[in-house]
Structures are given as C-alpha cells and as structure tokens.
VEXDREN-325119 format. One line per 8 residues: number of its first residue (from 0); their letters; for each residue x, y, z of N, C-alpha, C, O, CB. Coordinates in pm, whole numbers. Atoms other than C-alpha are relative to their C-alpha. Glycine has a CB too. Example, Ala and Ser with C-alpha at 12.3 -4.5 7.8 and 13.67 -1.06 7.14 Angstrom:
# VEXDREN-325119
0> as> 89/-119/0/1230/-450/780/90/120/0/194/118/66/-99/3/125; -82/-119/-6/1367/-106/714/-77/109/73/-26/220/90/41/46/-142
***
This chain:
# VEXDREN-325119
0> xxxxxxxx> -7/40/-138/-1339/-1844/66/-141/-34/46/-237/42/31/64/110/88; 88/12/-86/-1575/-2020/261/-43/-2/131/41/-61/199/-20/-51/-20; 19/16/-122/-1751/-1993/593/-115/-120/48/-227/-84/13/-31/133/41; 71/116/-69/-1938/-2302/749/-12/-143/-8/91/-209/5/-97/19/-8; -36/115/13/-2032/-2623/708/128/-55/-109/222/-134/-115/-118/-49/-23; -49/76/180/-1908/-2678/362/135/76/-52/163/96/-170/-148/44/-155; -71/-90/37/-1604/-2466/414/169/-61/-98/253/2/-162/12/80/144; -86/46/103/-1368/-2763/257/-56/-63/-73/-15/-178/-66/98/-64/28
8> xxxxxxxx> 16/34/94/-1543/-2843/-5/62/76/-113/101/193/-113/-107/-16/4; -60/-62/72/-1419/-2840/-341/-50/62/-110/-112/-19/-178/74/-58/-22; 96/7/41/-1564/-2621/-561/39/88/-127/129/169/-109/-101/30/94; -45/-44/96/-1535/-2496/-906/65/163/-48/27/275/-15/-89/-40/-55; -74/-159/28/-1293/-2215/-1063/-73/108/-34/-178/90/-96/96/6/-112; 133/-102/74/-1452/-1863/-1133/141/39/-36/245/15/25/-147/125/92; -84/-94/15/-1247/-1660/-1303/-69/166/-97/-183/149/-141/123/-89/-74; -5/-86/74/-1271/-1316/-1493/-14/13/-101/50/-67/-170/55/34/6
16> xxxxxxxx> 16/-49/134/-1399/-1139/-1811/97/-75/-60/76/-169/-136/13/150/-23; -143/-35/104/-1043/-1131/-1937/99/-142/-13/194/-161/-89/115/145/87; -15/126/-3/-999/-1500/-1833/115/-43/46/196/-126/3/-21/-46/-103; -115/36/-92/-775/-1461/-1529/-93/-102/67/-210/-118/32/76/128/104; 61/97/-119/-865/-1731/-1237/49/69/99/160/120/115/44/-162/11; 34/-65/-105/-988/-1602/-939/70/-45/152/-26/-62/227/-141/-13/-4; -65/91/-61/-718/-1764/-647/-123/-25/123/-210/61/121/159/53/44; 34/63/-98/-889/-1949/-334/59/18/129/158/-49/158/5/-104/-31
24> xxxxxxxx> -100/-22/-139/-779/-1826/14/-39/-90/143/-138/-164/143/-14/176/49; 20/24/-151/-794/-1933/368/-40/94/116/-59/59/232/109/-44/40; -4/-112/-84/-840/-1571/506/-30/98/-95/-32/77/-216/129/22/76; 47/-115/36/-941/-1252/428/60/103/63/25/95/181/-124/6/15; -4/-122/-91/-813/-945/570/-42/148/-53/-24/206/-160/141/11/46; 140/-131/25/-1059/-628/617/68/89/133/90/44/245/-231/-71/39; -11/-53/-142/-961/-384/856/76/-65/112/49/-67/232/-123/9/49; -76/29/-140/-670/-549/1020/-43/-125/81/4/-169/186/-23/122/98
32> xxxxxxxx> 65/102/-104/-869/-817/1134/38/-115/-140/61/-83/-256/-210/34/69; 1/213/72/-834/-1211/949/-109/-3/-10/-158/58/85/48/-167/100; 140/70/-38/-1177/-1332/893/75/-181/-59/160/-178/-148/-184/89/-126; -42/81/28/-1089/-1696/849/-119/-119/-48/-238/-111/-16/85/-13/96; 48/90/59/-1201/-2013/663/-50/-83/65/39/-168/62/63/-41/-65; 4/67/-68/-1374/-2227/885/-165/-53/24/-259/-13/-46/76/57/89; 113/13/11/-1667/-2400/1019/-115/94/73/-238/83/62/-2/-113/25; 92/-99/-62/-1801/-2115/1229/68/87/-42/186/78/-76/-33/7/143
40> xxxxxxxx> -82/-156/29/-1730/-1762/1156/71/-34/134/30/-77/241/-109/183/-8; -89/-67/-83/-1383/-1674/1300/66/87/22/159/60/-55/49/-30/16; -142/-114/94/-1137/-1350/1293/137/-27/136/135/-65/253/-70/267/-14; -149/20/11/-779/-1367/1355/51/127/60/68/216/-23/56/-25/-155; -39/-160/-37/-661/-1051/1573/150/-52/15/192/15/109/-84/89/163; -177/37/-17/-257/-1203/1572/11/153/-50/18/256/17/98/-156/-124; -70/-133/68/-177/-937/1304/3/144/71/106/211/84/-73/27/-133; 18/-115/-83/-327/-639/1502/47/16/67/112/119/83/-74/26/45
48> xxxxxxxx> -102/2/-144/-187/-758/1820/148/-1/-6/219/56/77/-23/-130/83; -160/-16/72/159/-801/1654/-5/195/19/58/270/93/10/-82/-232; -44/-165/80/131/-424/1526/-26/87/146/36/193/164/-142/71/-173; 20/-101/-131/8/-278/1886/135/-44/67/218/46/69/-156/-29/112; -116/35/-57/289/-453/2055/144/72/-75/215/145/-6/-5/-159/-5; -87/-42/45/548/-361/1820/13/158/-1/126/207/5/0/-58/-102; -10/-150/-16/454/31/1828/42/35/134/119/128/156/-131/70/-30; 13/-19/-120/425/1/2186/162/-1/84/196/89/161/-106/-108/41
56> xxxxxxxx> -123/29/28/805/-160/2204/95/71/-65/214/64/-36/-5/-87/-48; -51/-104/51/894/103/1977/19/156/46/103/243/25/-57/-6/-89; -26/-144/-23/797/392/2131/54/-22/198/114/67/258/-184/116/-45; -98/10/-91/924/272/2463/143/-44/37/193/-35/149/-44/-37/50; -160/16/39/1284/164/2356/36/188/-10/125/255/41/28/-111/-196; -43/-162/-19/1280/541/2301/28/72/131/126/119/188/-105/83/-52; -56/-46/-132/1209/645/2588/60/-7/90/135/68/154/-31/13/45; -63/152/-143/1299/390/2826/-98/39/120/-218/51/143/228/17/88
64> xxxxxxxx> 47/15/-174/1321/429/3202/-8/181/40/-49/237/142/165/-109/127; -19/-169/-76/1395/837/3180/-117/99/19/-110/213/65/99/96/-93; 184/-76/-24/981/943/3176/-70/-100/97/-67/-222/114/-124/3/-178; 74/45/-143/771/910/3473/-134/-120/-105/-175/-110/-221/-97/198/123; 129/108/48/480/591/3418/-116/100/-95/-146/82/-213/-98/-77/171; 81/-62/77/230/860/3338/17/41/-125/-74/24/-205/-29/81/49; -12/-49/149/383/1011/3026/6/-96/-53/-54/-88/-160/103/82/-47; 9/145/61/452/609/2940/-127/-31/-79/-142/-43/-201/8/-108/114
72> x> 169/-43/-27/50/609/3007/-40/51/-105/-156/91/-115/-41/107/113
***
C-alpha cells in the first residue's frame, strides 16, 4: 500500500522466502481505524462508527423505554 503522490503507481511484486506473493491492498486496518490508499494520508472511521452504533442499538433494544435517560446515559 501506498500513501501520496505515487499512490497509483504500478509497482513491482515482493513476495516471500518461501515464494508466496505479497497481495496489494487499498487499506489497512490497525486499531479499528482504515488507514487508506491515497494521495494524502487518510483513515476511514465507517467501521468503528458502524460497531459503536450497533452496540449502542443493542443495548438499547434491551432496554427500551422502561429505564429513566440517565441509566440510558
């Protein structure tokens, strides 16, 4: 993966001792975060924000409407 100018250029295979090839991505993910392929550094918080929303959706389908805002809180 590359980051900046030259981030579509094309550029030769590396591969491994054992003489696997090394695949070529568009992204990275470290900690939940995307770092992405591009001409400026970028990161990608979708995935994270997906996963807060969905817990959040989860643990209030539980509860619902029968706990006061604060315990929601």
């Amino acid at each position: 993966m590359r980051i900046g100018v030259r981030h579509n250029e094309k550029f030769m295979n590396i591969s491994t001792a054992d003489g696997r090839e090394i695949l070529r991505c568009d992204k990275i993910r470290y900690l939940e975060i995307y770092v992405k392929s591009v001409g400026v550094f970028s990161c990608s918080y979708d995935s994270s924000n997906r996963s807060l929303y969905r817990a959040f959706n989860a643990f209030f389908g539980k509860v619902g409407r029968l706990a006061s805002e604060d315990v929601i809180i």
